[in-house]
PALO-888644 format. One record per atom (N, C-alpha, C, O): residue in three letters; atom name; x, z, y. Coordinates in Angstrom, 3 decimals, always signed. Layout:
N
[node "ALA" "CA" [X Z Y]]
...
END
This chain:
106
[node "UNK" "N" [+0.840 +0.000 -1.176]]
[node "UNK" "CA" [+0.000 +0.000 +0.000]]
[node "UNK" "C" [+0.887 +0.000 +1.242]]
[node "UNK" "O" [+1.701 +0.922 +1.284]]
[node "UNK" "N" [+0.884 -0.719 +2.092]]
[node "UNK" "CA" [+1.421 -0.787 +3.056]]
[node "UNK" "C" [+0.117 +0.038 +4.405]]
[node "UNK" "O" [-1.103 +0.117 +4.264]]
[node "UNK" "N" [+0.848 +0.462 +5.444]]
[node "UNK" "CA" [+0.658 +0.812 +6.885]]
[node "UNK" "C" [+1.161 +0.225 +7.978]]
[node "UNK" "O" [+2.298 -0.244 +7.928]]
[node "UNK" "N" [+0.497 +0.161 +8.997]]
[node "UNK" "CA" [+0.909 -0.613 +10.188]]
[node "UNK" "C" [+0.594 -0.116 +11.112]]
[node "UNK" "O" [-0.536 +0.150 +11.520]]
[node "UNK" "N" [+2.662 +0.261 +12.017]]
[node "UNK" "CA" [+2.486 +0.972 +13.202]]
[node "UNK" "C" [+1.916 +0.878 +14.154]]
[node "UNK" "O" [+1.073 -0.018 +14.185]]
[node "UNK" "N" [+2.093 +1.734 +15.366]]
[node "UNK" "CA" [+1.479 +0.950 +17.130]]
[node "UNK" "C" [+1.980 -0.554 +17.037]]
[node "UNK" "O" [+1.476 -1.676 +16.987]]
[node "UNK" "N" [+3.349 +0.072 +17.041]]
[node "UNK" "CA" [+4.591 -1.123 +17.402]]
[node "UNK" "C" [+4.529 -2.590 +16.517]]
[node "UNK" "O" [+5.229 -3.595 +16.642]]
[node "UNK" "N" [+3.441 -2.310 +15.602]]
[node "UNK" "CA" [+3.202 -3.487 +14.553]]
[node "UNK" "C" [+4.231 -3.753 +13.177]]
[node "UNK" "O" [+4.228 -4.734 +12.434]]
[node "UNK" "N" [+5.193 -2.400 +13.106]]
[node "UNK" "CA" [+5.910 -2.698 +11.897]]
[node "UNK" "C" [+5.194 -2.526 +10.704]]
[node "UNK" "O" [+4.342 -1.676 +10.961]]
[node "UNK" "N" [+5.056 -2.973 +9.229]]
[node "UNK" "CA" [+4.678 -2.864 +8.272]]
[node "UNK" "C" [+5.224 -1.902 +7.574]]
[node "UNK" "O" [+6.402 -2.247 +7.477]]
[node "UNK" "N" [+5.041 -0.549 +6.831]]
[node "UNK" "CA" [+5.901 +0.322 +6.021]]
[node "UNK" "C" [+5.096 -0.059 +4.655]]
[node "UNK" "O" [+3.999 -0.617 +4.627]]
[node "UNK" "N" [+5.838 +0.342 +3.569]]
[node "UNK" "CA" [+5.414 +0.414 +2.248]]
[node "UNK" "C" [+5.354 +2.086 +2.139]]
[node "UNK" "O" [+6.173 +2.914 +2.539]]
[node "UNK" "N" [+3.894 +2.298 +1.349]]
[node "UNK" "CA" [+3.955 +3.335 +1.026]]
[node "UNK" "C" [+4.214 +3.175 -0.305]]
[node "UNK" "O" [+3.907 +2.154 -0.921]]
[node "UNK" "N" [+4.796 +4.184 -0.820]]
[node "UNK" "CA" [+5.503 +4.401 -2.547]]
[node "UNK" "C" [+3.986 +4.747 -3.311]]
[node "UNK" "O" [+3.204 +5.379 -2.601]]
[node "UNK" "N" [+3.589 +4.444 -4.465]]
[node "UNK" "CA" [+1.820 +4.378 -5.133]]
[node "UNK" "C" [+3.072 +5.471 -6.227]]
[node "UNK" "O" [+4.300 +5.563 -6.219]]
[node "UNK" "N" [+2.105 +6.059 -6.962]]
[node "UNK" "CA" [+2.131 +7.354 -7.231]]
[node "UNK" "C" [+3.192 +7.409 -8.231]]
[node "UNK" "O" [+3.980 +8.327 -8.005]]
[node "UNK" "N" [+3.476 +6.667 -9.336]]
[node "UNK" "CA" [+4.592 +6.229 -9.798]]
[node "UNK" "C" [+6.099 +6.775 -9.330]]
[node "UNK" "O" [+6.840 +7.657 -9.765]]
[node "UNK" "N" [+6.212 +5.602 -7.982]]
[node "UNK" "CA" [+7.091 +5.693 -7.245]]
[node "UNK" "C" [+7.138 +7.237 -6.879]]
[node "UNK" "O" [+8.038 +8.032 -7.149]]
[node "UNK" "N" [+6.244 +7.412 -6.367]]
[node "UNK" "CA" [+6.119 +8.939 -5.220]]
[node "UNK" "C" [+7.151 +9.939 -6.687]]
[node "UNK" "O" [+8.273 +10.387 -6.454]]
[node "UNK" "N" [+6.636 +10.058 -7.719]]
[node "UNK" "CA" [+6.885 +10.843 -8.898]]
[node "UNK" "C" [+8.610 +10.963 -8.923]]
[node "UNK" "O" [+9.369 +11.931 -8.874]]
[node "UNK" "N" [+8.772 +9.874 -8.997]]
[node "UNK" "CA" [+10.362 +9.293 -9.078]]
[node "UNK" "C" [+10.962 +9.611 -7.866]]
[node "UNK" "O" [+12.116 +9.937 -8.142]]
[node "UNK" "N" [+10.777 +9.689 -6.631]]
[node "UNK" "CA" [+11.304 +9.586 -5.463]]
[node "UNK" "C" [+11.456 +11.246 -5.670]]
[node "UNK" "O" [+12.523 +11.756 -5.329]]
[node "UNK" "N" [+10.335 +12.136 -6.258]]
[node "UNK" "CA" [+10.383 +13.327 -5.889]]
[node "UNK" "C" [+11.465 +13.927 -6.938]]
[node "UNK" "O" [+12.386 +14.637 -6.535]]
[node "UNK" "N" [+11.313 +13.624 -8.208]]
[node "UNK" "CA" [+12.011 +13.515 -9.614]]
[node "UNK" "C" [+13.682 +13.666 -8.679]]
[node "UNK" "O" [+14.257 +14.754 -8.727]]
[node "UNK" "N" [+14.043 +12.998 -8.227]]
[node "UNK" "CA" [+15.495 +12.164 -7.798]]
[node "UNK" "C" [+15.762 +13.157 -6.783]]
[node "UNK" "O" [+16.929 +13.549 -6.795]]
[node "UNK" "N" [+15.000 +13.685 -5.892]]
[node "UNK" "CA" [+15.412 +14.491 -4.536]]
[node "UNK" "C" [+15.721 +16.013 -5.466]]
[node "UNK" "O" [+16.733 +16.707 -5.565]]
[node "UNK" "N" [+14.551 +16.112 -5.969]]
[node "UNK" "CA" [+15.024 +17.772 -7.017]]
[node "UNK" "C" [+15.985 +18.133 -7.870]]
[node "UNK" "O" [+16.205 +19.250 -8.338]]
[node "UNK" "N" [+16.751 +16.755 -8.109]]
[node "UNK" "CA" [+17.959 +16.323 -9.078]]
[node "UNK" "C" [+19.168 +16.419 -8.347]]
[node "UNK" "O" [+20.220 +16.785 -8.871]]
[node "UNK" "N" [+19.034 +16.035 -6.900]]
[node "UNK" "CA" [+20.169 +15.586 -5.946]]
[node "UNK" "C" [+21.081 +17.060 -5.552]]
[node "UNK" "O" [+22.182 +16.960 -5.011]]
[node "UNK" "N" [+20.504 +18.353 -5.879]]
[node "UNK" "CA" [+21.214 +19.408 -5.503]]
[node "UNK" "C" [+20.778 +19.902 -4.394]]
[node "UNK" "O" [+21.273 +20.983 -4.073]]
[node "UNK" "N" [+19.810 +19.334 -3.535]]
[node "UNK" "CA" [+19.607 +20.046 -1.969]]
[node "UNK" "C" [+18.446 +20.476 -1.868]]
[node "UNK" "O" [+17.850 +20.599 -0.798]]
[node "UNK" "N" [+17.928 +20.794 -3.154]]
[node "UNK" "CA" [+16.229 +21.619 -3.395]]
[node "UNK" "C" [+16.236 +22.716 -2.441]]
[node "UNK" "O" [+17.157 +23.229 -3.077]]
[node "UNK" "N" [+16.074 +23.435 -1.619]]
[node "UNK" "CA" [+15.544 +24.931 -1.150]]
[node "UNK" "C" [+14.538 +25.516 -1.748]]
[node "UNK" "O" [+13.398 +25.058 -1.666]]
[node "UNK" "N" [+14.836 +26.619 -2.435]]
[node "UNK" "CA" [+13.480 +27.610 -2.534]]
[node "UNK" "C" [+12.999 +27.960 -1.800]]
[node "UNK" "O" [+13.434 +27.850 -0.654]]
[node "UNK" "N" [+11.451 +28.771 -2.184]]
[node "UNK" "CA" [+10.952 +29.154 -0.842]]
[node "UNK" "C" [+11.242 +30.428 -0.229]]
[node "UNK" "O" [+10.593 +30.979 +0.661]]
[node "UNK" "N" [+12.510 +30.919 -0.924]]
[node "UNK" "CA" [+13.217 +32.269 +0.060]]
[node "UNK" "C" [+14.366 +31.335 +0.636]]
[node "UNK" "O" [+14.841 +31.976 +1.574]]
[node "UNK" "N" [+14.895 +30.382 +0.546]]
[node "UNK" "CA" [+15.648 +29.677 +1.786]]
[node "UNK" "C" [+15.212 +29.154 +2.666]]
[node "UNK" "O" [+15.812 +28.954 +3.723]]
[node "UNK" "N" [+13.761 +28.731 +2.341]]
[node "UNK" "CA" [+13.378 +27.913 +3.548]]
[node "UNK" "C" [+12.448 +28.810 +4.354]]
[node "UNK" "O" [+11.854 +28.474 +5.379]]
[node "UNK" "N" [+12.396 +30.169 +3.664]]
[node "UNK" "CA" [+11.635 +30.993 +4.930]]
[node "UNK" "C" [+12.917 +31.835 +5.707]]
[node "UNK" "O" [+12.852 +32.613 +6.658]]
[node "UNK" "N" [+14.070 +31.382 +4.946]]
[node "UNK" "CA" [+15.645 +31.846 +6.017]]
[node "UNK" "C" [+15.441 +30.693 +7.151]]
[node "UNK" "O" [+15.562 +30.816 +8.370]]
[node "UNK" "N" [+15.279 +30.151 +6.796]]
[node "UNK" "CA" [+15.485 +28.455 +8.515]]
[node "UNK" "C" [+14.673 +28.844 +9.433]]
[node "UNK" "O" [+13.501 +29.212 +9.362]]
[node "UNK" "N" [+15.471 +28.723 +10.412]]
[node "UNK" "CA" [+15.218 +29.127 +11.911]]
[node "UNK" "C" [+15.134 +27.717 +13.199]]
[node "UNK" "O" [+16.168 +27.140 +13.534]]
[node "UNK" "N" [+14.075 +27.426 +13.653]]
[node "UNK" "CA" [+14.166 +26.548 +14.503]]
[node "UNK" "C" [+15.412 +26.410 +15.325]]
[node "UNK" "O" [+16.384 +27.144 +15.502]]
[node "UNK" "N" [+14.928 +24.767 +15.940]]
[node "UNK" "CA" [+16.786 +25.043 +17.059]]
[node "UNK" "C" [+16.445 +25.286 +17.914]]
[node "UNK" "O" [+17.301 +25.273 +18.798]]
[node "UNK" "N" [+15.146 +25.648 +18.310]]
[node "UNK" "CA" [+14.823 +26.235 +19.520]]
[node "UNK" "C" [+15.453 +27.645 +19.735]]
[node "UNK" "O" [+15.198 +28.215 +20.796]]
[node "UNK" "N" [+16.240 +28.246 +18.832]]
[node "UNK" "CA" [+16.248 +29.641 +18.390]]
[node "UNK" "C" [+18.308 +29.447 +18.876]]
[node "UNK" "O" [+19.073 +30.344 +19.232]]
[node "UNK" "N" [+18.555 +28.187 +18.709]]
[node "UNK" "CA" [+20.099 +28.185 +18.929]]
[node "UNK" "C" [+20.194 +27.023 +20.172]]
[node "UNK" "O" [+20.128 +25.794 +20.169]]
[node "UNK" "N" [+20.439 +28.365 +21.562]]
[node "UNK" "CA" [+20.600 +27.288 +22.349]]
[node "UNK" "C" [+21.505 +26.310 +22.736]]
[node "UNK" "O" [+21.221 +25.531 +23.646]]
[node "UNK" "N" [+22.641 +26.260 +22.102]]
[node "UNK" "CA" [+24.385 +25.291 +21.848]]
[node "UNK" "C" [+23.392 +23.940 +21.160]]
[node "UNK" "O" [+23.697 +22.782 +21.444]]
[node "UNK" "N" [+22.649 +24.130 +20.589]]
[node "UNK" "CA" [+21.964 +22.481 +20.078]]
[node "UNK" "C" [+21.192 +22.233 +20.451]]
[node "UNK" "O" [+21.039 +21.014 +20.375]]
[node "UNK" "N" [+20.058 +22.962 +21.138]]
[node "UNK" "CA" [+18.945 +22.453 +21.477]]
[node "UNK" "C" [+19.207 +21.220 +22.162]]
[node "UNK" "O" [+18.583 +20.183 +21.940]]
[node "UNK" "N" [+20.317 +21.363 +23.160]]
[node "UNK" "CA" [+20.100 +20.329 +24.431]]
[node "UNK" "C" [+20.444 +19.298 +23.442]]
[node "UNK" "O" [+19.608 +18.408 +23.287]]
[node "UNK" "N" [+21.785 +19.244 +22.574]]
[node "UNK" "CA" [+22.262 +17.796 +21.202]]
[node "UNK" "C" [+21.046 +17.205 +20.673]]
[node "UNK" "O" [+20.851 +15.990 +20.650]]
[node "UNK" "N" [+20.168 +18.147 +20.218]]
[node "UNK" "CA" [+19.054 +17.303 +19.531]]
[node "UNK" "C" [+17.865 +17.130 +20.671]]
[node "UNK" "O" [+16.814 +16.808 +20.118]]
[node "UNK" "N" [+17.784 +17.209 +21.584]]
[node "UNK" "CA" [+16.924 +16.876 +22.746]]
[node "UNK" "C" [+17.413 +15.729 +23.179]]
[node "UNK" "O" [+16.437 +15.004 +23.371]]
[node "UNK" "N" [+18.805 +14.918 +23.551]]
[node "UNK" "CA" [+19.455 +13.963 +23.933]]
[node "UNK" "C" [+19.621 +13.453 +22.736]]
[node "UNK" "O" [+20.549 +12.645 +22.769]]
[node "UNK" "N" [+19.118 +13.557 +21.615]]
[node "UNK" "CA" [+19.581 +12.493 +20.640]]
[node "UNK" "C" [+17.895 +11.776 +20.235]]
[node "UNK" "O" [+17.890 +10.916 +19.355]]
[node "UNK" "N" [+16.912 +12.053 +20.710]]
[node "UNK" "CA" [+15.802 +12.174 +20.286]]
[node "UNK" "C" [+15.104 +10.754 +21.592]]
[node "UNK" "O" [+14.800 +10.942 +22.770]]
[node "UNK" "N" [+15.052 +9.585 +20.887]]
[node "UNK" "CA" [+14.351 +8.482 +21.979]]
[node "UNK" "C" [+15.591 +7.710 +22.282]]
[node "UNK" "O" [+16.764 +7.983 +22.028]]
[node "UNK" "N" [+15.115 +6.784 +22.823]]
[node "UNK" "CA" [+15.880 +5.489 +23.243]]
[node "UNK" "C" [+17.155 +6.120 +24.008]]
[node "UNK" "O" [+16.764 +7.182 +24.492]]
[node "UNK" "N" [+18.186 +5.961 +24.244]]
[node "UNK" "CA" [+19.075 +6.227 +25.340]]
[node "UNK" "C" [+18.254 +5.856 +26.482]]
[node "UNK" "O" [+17.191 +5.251 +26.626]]
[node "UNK" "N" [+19.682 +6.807 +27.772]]
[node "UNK" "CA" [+18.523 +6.117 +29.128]]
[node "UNK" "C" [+19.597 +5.023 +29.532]]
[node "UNK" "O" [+20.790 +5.104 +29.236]]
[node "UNK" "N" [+19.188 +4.296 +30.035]]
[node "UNK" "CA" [+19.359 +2.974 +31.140]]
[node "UNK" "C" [+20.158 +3.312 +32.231]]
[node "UNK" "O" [+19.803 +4.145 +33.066]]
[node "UNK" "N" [+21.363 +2.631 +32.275]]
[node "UNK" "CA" [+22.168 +2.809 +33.464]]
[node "UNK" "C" [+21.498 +2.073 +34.548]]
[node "UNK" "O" [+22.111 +2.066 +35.615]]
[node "UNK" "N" [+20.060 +1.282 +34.495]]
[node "UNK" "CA" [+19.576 +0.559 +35.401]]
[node "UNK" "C" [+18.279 +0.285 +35.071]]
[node "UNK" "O" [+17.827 -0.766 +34.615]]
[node "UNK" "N" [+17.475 +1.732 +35.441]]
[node "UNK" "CA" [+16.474 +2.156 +34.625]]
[node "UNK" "C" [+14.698 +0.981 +35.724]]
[node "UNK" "O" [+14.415 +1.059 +36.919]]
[node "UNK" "N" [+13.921 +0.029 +34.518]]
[node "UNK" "CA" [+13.115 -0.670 +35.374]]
[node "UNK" "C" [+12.662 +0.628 +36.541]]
[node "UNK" "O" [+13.242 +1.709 +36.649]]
[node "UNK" "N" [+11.337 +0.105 +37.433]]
[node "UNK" "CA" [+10.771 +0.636 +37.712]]
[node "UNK" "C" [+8.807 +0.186 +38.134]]
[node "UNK" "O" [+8.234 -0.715 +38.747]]
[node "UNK" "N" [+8.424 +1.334 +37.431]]
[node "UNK" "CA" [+6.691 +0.786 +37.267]]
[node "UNK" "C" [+6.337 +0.570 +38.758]]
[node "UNK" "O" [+6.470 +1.393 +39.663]]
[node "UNK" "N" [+5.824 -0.793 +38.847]]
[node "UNK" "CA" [+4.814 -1.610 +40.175]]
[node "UNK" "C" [+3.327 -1.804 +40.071]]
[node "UNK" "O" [+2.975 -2.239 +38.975]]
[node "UNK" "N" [+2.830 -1.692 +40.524]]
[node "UNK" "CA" [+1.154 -2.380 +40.777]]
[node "UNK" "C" [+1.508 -3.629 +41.504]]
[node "UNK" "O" [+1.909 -3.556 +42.666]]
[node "UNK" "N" [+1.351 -5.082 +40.728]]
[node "UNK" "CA" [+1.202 -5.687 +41.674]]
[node "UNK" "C" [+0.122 -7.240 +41.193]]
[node "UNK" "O" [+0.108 -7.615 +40.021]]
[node "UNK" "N" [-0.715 -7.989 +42.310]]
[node "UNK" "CA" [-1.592 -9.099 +42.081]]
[node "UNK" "C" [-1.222 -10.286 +41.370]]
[node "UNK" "O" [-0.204 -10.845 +41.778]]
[node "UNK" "N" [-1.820 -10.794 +40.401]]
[node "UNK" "CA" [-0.958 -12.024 +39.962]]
[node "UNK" "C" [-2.241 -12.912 +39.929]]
[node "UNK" "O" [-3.317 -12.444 +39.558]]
[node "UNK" "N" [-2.101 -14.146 +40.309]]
[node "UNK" "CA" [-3.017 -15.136 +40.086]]
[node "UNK" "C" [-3.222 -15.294 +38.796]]
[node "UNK" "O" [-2.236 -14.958 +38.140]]
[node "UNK" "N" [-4.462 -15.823 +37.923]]
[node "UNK" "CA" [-4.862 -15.387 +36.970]]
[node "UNK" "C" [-4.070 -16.308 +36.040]]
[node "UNK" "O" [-3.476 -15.936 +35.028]]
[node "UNK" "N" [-4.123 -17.318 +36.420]]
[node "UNK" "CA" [-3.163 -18.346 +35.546]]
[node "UNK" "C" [-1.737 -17.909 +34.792]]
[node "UNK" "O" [-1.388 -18.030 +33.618]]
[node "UNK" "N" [-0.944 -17.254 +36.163]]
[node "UNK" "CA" [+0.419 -16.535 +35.911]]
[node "UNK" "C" [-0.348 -15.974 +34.842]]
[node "UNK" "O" [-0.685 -16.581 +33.825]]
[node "UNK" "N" [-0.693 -14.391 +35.216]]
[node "UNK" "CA" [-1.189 -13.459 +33.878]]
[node "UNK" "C" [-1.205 -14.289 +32.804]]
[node "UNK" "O" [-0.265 -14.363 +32.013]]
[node "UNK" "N" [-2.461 -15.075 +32.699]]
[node "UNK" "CA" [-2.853 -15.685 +31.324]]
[node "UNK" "C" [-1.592 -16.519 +30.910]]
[node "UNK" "O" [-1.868 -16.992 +29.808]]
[node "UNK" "N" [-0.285 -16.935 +31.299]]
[node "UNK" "CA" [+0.469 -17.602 +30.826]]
[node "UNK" "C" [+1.593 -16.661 +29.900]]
[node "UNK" "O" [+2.009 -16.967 +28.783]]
[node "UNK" "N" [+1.849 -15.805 +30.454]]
[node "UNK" "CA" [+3.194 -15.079 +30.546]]
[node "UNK" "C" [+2.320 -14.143 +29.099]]
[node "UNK" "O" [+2.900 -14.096 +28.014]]
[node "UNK" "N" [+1.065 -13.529 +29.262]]
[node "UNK" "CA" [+0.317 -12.558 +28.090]]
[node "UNK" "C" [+0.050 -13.703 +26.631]]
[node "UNK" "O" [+0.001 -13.319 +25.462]]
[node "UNK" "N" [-0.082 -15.016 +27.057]]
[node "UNK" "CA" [-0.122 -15.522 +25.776]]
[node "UNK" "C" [+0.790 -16.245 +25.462]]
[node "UNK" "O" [+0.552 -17.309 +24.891]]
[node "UNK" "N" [+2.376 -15.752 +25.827]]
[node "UNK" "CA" [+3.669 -15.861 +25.077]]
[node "UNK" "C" [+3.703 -14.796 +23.980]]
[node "UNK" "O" [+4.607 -14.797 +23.145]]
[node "UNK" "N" [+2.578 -13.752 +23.977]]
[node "UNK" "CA" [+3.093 -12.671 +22.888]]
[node "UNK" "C" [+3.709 -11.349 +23.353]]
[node "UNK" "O" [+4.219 -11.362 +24.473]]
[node "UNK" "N" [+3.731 -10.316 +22.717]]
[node "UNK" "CA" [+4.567 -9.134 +22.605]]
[node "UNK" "C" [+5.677 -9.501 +23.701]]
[node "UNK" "O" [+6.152 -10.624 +23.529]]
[node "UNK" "N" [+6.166 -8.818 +24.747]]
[node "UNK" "CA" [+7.309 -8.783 +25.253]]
[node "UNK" "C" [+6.928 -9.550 +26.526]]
[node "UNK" "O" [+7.740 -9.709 +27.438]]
[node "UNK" "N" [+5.660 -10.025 +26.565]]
[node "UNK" "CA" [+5.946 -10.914 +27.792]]
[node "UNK" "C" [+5.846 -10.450 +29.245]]
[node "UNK" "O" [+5.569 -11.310 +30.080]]
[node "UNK" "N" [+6.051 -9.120 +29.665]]
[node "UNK" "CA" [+6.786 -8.173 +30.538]]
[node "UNK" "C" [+8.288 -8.036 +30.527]]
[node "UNK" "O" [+9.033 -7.516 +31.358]]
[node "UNK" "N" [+8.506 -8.535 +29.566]]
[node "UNK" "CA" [+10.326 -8.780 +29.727]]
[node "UNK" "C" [+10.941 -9.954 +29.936]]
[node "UNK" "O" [+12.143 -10.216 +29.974]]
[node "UNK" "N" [+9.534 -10.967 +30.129]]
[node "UNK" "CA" [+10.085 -12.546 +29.909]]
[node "UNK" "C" [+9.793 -12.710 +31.467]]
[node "UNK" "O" [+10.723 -13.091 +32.178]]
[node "UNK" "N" [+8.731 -12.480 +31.953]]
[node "UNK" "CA" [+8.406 -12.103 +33.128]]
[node "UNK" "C" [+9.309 -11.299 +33.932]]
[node "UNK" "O" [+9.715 -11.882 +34.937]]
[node "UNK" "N" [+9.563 -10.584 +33.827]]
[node "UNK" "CA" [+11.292 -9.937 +34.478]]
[node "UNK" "C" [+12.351 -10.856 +34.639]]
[node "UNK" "O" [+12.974 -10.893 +35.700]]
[node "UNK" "N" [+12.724 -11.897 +33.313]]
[node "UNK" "CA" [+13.682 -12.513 +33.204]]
[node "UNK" "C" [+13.569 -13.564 +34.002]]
[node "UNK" "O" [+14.446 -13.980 +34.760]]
[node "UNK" "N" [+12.195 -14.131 +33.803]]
[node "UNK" "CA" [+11.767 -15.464 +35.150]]
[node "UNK" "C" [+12.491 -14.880 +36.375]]
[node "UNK" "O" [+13.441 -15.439 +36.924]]
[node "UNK" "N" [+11.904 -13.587 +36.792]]
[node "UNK" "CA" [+12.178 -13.420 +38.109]]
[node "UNK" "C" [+13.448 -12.873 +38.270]]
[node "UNK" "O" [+13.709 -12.510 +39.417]]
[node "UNK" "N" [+14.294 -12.721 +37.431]]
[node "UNK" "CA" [+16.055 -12.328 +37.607]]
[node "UNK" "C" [+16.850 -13.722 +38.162]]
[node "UNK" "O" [+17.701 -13.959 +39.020]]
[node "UNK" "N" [+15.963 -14.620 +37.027]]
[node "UNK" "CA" [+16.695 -15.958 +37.369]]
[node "UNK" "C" [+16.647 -16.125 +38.561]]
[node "UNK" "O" [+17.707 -16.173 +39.184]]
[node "UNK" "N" [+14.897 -16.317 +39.508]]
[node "UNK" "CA" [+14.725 -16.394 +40.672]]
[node "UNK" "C" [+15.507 -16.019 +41.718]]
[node "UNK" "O" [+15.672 -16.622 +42.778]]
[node "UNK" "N" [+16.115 -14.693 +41.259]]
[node "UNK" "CA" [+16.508 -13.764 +42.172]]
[node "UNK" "C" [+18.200 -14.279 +42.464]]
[node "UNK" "O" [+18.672 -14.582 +43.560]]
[node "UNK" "N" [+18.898 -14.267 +41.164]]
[node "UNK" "CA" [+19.845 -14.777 +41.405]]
[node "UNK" "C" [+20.401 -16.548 +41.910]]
[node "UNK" "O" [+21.501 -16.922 +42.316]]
[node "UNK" "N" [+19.177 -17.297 +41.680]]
[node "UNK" "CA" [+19.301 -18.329 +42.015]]
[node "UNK" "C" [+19.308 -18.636 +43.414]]
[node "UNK" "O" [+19.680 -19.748 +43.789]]
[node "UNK" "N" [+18.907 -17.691 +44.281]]
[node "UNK" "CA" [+18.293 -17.790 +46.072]]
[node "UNK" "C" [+19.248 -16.843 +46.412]]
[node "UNK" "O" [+19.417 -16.674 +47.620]]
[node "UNK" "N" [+19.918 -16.180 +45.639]]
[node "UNK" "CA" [+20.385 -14.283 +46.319]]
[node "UNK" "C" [+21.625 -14.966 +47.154]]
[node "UNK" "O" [+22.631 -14.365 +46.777]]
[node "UNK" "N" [+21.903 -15.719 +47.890]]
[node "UNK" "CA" [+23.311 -16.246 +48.559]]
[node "UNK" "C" [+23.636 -16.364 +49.845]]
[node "UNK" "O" [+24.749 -16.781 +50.165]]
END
């Protein structure tokens, strides 16, 4: 059985078989915890030397040249051209107008 993200990726889910085996293999691998080790684990909220590591490791990096959100009018044609290129066409639309920009910037 597959699932399908926001983002439109496809995952396979493992059908029960699989699931058996996947679990079979992890309990085999040596890194089982009982449930008196895993009521020892302590959030990292609890160790503040990592919190900030796993807070900065968590999401996209940031942008040394970060966009910035506009409101602005587009004749309807533009819109309807640039939205039925597909997925991304806010970045293709950017790129039109980089070209623009650098083509006049002199």
């Amino acid at each position: 059985m597959f699932v399908t993200t926001k983002s439109g990726r496809k995952i396979k889910l493992p059908n029960d078989t699989e699931d058996a085996e996947i679990t079979r293999q992890a309990l085999a691998d040596g890194t089982y915890l009982s449930d008196e080790e895993l009521a020892q684990l302590k959030p990292v909220t609890e160790f503040s030397e990592l919190e900030s590591a796993v807070k900065a490791s968590v999401g996209r990096p940031m942008s040394n040249n970060p966009k910035k959100p506009i409101n602005i009018r587009l004749s309807p044609e533009v819109l309807e051209y640039f939205r039925a290129t597909g997925k991304g066409w806010q970045t293709r639309m950017d790129s039109v107008l980089r070209e623009y920009v650098e083509s006049h910037h002199r």
